[in-house]
N, C-alpha and C positions, 0 to 999 in steps of 0.2 A: 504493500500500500504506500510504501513511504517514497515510491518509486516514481509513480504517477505524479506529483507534485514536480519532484525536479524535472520529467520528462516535460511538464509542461511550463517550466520556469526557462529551459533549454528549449523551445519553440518559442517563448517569446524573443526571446534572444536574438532568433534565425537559426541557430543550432538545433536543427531536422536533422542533422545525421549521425551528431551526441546525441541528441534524446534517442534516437533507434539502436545506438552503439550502447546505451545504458543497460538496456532489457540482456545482453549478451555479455555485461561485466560481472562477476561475483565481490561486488562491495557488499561490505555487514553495513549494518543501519546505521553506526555511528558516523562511519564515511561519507554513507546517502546523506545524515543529519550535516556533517560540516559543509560539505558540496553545496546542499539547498540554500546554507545561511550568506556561503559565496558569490551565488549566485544572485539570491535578492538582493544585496548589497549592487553587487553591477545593476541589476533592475531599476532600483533606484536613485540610480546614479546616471543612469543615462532620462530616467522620467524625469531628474532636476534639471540637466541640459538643455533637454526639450523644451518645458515651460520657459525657460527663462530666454529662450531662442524665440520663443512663441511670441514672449512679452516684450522683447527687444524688436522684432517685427512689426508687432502692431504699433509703436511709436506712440502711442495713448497719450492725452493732453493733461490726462491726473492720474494719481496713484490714486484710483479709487478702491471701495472694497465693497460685495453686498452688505455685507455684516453692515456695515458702518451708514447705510443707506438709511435718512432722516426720516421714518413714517408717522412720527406724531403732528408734524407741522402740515394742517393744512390746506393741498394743493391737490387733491383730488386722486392721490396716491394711497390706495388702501394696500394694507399688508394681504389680502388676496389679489389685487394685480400685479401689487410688486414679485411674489410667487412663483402667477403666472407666466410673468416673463423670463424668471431666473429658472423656468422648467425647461424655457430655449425650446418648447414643442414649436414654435415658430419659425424657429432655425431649423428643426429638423424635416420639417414641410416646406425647405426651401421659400417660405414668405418672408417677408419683412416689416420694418419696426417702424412706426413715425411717433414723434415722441414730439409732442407741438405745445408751445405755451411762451408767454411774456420772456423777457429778457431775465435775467438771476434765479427764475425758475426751478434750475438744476439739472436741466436736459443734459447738457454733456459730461455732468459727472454720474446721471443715472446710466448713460450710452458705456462711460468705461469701467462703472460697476459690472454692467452687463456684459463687456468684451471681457474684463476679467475672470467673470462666472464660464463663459464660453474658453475660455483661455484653459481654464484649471479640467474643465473636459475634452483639451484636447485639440479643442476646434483652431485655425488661425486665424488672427484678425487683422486687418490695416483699420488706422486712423485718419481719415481727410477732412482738416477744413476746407472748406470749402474759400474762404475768399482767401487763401494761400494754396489750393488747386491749382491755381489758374499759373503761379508759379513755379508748379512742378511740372505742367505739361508744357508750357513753357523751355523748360531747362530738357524734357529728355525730347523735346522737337528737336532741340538744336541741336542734343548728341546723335540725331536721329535713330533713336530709341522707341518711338512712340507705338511702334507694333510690338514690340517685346513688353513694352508698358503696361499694355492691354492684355495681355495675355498671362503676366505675370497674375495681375489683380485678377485673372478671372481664376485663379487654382485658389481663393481665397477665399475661405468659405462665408468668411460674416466679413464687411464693410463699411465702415461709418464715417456718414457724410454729415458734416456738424457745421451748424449755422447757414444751413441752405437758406439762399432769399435774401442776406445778409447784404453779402454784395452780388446783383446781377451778371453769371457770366457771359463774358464775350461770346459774340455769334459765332466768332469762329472752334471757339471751346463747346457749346453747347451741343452739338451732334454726340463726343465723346460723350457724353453724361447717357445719353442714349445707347451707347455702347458699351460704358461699366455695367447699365442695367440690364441691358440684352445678355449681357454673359453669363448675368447669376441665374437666367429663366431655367430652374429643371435643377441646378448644381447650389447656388449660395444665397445669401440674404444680403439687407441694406439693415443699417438701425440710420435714418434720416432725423435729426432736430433740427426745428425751423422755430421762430416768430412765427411766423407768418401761417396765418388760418389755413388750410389748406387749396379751400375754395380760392385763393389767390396766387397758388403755386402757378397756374395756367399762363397768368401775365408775364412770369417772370424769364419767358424764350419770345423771340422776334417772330418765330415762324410756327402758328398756331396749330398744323399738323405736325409738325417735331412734337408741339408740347401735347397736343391729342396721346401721341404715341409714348413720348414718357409716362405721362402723368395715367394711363391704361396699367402698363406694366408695373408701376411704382407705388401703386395706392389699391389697386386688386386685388382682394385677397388679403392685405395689408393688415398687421396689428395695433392698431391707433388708440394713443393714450393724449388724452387732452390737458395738461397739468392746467392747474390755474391758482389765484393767490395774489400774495406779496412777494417780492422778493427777499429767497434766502438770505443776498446779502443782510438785506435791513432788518429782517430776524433774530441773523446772527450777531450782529450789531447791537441789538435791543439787550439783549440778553448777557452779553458783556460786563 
């Protein structure tokens, strides 16, 4: 019995043909017992790597944490929606997150609470503001980079686009918006925070068939959390 464990601590590994090679050694159980402790030690060692690969990747604008997520103040945030989002069923139905309310709010540090819930299972995330977007397509234009760009961010499983509407993108940027979203269709999600009600997203492209087609794909299906209140800042302030 004590076998089956390493066999299958040596498959997570990649080591298929030590866990087969196992079944065929004559180790006593003390051996199997030290090997196993070996071996979780690598496990976990390459599982702290990872996250920490994970979390250097997504570039997050706060060290947020769920734990740490404000639910007495409020803003239309009940600890069953908060839950419901940190259950990530949304993420795993490939939909997405729009997270809409006044400025101080807390939308982007609810977004990298959330990337970091998503983080700790595994998932990857990128961080994009959005009116500093414009500067990174920008920069891998000029490396001409921009198809590698896109492709990158499409093996991405969750994506956050933070302070859409904030500053209007240029016409020539705005197609690409329409192509981070087409990639996630069937494979990843968005977590989206705006100001901006939604009914107003539509204004915010030149060419009202572009925004037909975003604004379909983007809000479809969609899991929408309307925050509303005062601003955290001035809560946090009061309370000082």
């Amino acid at each position: 019995m004590l076998r089956e464990p390493v066999q299958h601590q040596l498959a997570t590994l990649g080591l298929k043909a030590a866990a087969s090679a196992l079944e065929r050694l004559n180790f006593s159980d003390e051996q199997i017992e030290g090997l196993s402790l070996l071996l979780e030690a690598e496990i976990l060692e390459r599982m702290s790597k990872s996250q920490s690969q994970r979390i250097k990747l997504a570039k997050l604008s706060q060290s947020a944490h769920p734990a740490d997520v404000d639910l007495r103040t409020p803003r239309n945030l009940s600890k069953v929606i908060w839950q419901r989002l940190l259950s990530l069923n949304w993420l795993k139905q490939h939909h997405h997150l729009l997270l809409i309310g006044p400025t101080g709010i807390g939308k982007s540090y609810l977004a990298c609470a959330i990337a970091k819930a998503a983080i700790e299972q595994k998932h990857s995330v990128r961080y994009l503001r959005m009116p500093r977007l414009q500067d990174e397509l920008a920069l891998v234009r000029a490396q001409g980079k921009l198809s590698l760009w896109l492709k990158n961010m499409s093996k991405i499983p969750l994506l956050i686009l933070d302070d859409f509407g904030l500053i209007p993108m240029s016409q020539n940027d705005q197609p690409l918006l329409l192509e981070l979203i087409e990639d996630r269709y069937q494979r990843g999600s968005l977590i989206v925070t705006s100001q901006l009600p939604i009914k107003l997203w539509h204004g915010q492209f030149d060419d009202p068939t572009l925004a037909d087609a975003i604004l379909d794909r983007l809000v479809h299906n969609a899991e929408k959390v309307e925050l509303k209140g005062e601003s955290m800042r001035k809560t946090s302030t009061k309370t000082e």
